[in-house]
DRENPA-3360 file (N, C-alpha, C; in nm, 2 decimals, always signed):
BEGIN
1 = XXXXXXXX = +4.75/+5.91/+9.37/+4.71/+5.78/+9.30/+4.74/+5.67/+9.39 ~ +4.84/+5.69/+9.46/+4.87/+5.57/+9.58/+4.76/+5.55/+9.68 ~ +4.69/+5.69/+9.71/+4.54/+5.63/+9.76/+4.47/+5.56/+9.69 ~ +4.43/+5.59/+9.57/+4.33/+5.47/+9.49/+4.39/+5.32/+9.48 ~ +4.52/+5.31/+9.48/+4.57/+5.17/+9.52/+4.56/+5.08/+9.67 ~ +4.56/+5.21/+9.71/+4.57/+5.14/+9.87/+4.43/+5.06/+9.90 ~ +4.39/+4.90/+9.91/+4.30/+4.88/+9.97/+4.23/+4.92/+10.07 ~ +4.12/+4.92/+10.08/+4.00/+5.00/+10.19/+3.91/+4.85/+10.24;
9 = XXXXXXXX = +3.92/+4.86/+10.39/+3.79/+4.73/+10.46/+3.68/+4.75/+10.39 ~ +3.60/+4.67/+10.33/+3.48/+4.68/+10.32/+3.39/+4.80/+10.36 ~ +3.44/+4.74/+10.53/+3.32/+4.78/+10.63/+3.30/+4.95/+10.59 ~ +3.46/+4.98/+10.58/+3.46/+5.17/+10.53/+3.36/+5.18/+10.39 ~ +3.37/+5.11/+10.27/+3.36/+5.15/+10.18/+3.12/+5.17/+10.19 ~ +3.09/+5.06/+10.28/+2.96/+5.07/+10.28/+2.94/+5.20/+10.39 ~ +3.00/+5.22/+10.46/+2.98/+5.32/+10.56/+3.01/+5.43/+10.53 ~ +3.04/+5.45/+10.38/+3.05/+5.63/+10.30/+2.95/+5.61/+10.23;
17 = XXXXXXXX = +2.91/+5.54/+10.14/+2.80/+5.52/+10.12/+2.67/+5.56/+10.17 ~ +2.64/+5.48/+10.27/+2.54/+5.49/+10.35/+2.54/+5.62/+10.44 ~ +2.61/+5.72/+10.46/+2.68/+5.85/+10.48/+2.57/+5.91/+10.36 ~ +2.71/+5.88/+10.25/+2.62/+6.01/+10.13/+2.49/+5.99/+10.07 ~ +2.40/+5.87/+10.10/+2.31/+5.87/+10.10/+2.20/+5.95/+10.21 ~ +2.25/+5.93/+10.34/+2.20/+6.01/+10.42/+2.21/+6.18/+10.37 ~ +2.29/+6.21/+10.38/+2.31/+6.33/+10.27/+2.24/+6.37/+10.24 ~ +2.24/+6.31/+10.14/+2.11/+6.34/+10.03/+2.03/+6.36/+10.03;
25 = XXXXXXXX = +1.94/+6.26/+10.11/+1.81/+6.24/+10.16/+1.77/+6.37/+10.27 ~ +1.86/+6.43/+10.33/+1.86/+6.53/+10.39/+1.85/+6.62/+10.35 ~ +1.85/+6.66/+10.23/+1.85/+6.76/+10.13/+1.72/+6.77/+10.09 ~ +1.68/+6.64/+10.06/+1.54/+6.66/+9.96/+1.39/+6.68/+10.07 ~ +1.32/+6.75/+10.02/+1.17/+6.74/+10.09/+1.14/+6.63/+10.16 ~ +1.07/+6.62/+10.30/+1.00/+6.50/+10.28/+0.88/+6.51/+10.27 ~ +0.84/+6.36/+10.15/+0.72/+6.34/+10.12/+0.74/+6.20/+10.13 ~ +0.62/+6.17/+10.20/+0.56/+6.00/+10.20/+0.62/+5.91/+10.11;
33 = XXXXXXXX = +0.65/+5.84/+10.14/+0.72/+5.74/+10.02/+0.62/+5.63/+9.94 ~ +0.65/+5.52/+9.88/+0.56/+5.47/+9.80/+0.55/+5.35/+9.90 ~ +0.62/+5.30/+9.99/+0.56/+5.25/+10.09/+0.47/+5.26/+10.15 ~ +0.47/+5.37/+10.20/+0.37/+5.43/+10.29/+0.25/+5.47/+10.26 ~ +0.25/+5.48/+10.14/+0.16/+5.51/+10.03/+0.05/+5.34/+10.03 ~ +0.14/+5.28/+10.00/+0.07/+5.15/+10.00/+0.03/+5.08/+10.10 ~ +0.10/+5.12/+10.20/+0.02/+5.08/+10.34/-0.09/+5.15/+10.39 ~ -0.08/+5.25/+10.34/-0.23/+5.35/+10.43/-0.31/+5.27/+10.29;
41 = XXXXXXXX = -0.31/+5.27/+10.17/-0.41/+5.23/+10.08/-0.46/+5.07/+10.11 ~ -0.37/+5.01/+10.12/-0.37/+4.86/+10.21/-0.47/+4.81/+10.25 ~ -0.42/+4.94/+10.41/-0.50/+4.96/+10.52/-0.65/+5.00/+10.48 ~ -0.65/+5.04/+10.39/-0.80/+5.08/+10.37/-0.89/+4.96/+10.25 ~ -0.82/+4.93/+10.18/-0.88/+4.81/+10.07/-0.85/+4.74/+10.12 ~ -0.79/+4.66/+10.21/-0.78/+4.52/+10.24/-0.92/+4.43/+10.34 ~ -0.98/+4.55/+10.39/-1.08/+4.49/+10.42/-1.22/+4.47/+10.35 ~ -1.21/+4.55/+10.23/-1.30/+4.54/+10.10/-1.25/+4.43/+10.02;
49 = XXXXXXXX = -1.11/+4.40/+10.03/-1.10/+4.29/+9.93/-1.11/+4.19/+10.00 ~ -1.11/+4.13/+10.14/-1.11/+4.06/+10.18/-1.25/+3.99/+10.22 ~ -1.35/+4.12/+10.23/-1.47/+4.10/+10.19/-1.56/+4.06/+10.09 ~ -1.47/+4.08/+10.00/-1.50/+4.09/+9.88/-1.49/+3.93/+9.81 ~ -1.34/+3.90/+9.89/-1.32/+3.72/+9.84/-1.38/+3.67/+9.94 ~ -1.44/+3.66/+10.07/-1.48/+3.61/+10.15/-1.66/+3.60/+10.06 ~ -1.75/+3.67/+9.99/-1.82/+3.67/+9.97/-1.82/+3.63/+9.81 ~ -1.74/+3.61/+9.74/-1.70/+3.52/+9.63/-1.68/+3.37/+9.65;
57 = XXXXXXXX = -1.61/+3.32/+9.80/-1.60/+3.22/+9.89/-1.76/+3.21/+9.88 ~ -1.82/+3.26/+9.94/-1.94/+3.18/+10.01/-2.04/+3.16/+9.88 ~ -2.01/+3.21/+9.77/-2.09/+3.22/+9.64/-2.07/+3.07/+9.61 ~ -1.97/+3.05/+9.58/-1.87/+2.95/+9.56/-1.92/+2.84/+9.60 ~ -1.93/+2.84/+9.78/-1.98/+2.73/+9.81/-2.11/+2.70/+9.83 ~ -2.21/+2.81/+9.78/-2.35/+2.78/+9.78/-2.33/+2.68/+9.69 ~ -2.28/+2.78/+9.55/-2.30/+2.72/+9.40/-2.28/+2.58/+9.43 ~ -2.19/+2.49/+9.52/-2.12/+2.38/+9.49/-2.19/+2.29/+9.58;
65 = XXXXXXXX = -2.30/+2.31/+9.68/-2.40/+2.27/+9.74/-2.52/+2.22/+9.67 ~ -2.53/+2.36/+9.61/-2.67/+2.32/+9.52/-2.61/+2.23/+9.35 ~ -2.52/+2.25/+9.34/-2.49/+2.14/+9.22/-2.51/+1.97/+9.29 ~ -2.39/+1.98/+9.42/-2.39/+1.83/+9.45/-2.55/+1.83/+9.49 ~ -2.65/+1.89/+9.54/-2.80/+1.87/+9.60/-2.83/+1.84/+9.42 ~ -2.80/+1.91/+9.35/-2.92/+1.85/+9.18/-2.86/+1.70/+9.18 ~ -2.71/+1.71/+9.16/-2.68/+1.57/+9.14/-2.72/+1.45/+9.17 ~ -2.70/+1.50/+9.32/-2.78/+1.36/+9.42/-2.94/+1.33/+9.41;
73 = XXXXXXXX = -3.01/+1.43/+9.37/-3.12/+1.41/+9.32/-3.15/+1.34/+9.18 ~ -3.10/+1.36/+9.07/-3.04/+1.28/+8.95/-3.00/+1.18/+8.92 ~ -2.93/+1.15/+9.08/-2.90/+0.99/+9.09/-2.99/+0.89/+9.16 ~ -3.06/+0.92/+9.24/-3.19/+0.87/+9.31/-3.30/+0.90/+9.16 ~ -3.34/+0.97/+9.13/-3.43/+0.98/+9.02/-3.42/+0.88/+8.91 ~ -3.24/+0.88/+8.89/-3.29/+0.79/+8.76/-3.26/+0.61/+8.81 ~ -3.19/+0.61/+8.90/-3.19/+0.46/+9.01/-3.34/+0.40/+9.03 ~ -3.45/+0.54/+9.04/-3.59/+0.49/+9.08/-3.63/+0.46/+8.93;
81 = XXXXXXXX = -3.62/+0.53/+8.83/-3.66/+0.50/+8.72/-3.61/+0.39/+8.62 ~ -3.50/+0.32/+8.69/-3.45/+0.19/+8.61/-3.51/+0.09/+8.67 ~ -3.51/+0.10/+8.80/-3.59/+0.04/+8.88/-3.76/-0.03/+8.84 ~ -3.81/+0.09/+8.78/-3.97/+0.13/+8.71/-3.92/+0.03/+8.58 ~ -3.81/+0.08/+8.48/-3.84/-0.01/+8.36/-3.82/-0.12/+8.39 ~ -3.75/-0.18/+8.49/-3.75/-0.33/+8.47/-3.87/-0.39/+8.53 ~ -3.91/-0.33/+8.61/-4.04/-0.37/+8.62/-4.14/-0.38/+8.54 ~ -4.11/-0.30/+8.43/-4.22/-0.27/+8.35/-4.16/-0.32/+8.27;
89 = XXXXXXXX = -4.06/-0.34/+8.22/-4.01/-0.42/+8.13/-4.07/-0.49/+7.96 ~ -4.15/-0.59/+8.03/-4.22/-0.65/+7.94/-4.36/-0.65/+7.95 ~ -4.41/-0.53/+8.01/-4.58/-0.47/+7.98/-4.61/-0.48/+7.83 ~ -4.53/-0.44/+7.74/-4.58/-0.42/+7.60/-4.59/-0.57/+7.59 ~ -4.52/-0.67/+7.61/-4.50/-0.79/+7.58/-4.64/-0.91/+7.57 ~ -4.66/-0.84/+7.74/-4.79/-0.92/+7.79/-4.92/-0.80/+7.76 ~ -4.89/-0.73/+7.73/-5.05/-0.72/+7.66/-5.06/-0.72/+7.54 ~ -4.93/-0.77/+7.43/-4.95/-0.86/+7.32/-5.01/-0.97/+7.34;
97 = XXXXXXXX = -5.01/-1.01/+7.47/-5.01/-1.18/+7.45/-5.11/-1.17/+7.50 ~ -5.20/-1.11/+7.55/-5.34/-1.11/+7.64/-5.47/-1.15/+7.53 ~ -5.44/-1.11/+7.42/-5.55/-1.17/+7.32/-5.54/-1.31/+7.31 ~ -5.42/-1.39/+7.29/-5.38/-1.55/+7.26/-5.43/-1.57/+7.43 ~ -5.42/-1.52/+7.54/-5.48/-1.60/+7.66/-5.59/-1.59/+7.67 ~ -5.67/-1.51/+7.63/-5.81/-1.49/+7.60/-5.88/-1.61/+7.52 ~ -5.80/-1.65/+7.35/-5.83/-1.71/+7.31/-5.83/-1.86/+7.37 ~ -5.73/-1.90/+7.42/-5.72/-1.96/+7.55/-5.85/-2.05/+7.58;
105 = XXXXXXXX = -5.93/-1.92/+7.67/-6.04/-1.92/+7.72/-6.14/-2.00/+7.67 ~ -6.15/-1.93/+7.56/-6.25/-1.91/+7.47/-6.29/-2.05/+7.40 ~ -6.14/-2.07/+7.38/-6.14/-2.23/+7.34/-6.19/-2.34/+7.45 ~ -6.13/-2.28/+7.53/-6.16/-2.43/+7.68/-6.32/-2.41/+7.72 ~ -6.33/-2.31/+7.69/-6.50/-2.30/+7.75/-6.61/-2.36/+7.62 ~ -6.55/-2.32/+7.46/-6.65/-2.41/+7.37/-6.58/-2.54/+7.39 ~ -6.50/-2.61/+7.38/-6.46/-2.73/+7.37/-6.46/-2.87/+7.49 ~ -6.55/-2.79/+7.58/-6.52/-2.84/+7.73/-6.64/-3.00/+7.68;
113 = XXXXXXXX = -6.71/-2.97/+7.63/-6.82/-3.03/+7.64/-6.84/-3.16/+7.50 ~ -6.74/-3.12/+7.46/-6.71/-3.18/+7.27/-6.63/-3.31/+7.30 ~ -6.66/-3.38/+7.24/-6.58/-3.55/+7.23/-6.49/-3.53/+7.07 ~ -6.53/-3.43/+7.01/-6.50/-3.40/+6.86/-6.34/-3.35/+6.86 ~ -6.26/-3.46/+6.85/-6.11/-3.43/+6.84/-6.06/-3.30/+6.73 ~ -6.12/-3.33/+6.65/-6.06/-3.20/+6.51/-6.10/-3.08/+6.56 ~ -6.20/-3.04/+6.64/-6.26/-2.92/+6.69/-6.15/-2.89/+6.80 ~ -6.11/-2.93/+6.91/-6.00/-2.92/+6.99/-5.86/-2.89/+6.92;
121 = XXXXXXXX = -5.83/-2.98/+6.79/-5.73/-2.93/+6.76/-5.71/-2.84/+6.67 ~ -5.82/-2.79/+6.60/-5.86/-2.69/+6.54/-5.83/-2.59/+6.59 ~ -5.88/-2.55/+6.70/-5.89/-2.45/+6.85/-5.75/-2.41/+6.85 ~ -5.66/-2.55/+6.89/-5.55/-2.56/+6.93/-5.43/-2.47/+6.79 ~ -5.46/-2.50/+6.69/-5.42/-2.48/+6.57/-5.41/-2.31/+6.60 ~ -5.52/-2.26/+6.58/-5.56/-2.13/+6.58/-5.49/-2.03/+6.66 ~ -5.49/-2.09/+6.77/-5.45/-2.01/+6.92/-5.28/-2.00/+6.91 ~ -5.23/-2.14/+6.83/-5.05/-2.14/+6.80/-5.06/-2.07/+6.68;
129 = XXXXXXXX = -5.09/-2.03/+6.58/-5.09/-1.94/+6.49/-5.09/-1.83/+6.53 ~ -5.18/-1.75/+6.59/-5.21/-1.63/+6.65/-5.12/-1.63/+6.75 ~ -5.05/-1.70/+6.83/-4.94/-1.66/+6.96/-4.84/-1.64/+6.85 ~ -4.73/-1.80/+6.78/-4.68/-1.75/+6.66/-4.64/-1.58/+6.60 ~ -4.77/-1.55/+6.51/-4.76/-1.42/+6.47/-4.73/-1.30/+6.59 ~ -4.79/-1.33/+6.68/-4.80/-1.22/+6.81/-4.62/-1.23/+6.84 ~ -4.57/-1.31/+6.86/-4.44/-1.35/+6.90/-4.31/-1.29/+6.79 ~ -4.38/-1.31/+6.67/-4.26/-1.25/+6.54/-4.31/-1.15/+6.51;
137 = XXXXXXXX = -4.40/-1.06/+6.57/-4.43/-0.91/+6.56/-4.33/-0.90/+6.67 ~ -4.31/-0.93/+6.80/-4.18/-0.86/+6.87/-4.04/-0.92/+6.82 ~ -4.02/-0.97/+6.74/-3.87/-1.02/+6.66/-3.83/-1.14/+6.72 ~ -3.89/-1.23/+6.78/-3.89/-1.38/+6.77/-3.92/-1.47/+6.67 ~ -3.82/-1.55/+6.66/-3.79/-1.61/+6.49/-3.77/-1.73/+6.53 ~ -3.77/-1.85/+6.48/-3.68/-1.99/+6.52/-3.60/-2.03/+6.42 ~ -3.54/-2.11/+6.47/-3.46/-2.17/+6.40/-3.45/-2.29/+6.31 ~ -3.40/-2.30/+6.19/-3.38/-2.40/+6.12/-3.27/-2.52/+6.18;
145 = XXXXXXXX = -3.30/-2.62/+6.21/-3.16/-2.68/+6.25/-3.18/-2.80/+6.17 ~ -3.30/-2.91/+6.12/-3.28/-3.05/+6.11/-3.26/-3.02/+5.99 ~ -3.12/-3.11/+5.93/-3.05/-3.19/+5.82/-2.99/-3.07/+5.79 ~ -2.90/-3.01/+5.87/-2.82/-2.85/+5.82/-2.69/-2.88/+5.93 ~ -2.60/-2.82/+5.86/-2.45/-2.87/+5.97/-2.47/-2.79/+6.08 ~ -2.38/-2.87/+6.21/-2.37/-2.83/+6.33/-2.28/-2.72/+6.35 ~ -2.37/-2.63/+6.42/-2.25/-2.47/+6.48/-2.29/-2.52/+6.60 ~ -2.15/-2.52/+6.66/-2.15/-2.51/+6.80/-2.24/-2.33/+6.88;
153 = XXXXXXXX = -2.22/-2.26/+6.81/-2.24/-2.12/+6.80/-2.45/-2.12/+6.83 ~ -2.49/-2.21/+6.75/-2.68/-2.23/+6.72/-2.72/-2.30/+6.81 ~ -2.61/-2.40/+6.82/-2.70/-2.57/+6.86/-2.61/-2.62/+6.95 ~ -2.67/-2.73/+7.06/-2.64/-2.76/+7.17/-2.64/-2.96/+7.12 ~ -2.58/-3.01/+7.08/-2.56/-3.17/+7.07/-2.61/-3.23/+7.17 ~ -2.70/-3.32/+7.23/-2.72/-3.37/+7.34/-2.73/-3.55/+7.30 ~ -2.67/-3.57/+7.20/-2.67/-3.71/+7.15/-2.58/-3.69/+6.99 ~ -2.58/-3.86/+7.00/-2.57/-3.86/+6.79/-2.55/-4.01/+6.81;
161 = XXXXXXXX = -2.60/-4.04/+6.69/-2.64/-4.17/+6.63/-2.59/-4.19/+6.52 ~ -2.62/-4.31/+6.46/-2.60/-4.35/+6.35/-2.67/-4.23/+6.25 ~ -2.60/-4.22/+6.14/-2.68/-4.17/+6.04/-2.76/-4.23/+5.94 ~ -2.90/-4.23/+5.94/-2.95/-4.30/+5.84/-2.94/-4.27/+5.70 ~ -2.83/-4.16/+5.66/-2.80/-4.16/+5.52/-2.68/-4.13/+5.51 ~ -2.60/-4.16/+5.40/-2.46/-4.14/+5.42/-2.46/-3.95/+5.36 ~ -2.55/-3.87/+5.36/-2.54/-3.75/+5.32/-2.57/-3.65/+5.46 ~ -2.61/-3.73/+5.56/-2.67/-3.69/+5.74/-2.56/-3.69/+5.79;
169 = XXXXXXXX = -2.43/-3.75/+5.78/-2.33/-3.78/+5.85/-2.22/-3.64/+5.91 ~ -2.23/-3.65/+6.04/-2.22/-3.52/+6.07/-2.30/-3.41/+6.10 ~ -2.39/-3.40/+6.03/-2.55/-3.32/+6.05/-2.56/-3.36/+6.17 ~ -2.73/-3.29/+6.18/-2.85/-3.27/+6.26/-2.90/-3.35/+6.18 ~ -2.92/-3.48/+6.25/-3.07/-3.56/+6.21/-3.20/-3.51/+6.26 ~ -3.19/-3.48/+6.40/-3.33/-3.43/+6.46/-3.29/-3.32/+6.58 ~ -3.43/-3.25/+6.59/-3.39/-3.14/+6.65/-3.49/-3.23/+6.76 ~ -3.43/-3.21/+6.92/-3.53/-3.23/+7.01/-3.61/-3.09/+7.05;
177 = XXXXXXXX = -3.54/-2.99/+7.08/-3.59/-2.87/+7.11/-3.58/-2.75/+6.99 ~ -3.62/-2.62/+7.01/-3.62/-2.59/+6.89/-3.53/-2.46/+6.92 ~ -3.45/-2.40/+6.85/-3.39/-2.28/+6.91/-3.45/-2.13/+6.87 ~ -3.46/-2.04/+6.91/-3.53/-1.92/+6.88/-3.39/-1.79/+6.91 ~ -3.48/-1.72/+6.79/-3.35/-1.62/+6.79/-3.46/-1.48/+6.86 ~ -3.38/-1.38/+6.89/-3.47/-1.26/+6.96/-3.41/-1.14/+6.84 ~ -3.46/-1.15/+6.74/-3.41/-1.02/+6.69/-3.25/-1.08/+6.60 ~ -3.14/-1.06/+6.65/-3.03/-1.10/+6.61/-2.94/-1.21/+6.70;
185 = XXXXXXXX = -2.99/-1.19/+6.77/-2.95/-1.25/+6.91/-3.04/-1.38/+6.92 ~ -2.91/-1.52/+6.96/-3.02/-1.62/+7.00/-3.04/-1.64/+7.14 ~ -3.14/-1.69/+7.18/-3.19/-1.69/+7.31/-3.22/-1.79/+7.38 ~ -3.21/-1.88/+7.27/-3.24/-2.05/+7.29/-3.19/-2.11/+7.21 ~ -3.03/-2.20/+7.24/-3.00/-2.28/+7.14/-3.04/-2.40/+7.11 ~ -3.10/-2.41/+6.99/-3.17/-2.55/+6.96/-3.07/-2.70/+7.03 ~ -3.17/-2.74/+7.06/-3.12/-2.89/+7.10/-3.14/-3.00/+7.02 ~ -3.01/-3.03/+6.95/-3.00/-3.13/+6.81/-2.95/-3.29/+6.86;
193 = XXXX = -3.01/-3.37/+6.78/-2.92/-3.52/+6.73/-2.84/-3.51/+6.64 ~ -2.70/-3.55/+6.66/-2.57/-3.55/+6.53/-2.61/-3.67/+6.46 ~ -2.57/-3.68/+6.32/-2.56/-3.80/+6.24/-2.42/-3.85/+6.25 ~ -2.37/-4.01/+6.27/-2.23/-4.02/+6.28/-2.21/-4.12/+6.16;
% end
């Protein structure tokens, strides 16, 4: 028992060890170990898998070629085609209005020859009716502004005067210009006289 007490160097205690394991190992058959096993199999798949991701690689970067090539094509396509609508923009617009320029015509050529005032402004009557309608078929509307209170929001003040009634005061006595709305949207704020 005084041996089991007696401390032992390290160095001894790894170096019986590594002894009886020799031992051992000397005892048993050899057969290839599971290392070696994996290195000869390695050796033989590593060039199939490496082939294998090398050609998953190149898939990869086609795929990512031909995506950014549709892209870039998609972006030039629809750049050219915004391009096209603003150009074309207001085609529906103007060949609404191409019947009122016609009429136009039509008018200047019977009326050229006429001293007959009502006939000219008859003409004239006609042709602002029919633009008119042609204009509030695409959602142009105007606006109401004389003897109605001021929104800064509608109307643009470019004066104010006296009011000629004590009920105008503050109002719109007169519109100089007229405001038009486009749908919901105004597009032209009327240009008013204030009553003071």
């Amino acid at each position: 028992m005084a041996d089991d007490k007696t401390p032992q160097p390290e160095d001894t205690q790894f170096d019986q060890v590594d002894a009886a394991a020799d031992h051992v190992a000397g005892e048993l058959p050899q057969e290839p170990t599971a290392p070696e096993l994996g290195t000869v199999e390695s050796a033989d798949t590593e060039p199939a898998a490496g082939s294998k991701t090398d050609a998953e690689l190149a898939d990869l970067k086609d795929k990512y070629l031909r995506l950014a090539a549709e892209f870039e094509n998609y972006k030039r396509r629809t750049t050219k085609e915004r391009a096209d609508l603003f150009k074309t923009a207001n085609q529906e617009l103007m060949v609404a209005l191409l019947p009122v320029l016609d009429d136009f015509d039509r008018a200047r050529h019977h009326t050229k020859d006429t001293d007959n005032a009502s006939a000219v402004r008859e003409s004239i009557d006609i042709i602002q009716n029919k633009l008119q309608k042609t204009l509030s078929q695409k959602g142009l509307a105007s606006m109401e502004a004389k003897g109605g209170a001021f929104d800064p929001e509608l109307h643009e003040a470019i004066t104010q005067i006296p009011a000629p009634s004590e009920d105008l005061k503050g109002k719109i006595v007169d519109e100089v210009e007229k405001g038009y709305y486009l749908g919901d949207k105004v597009i032209r704020h009327a240009k008013v006289v204030l009553g003071l």
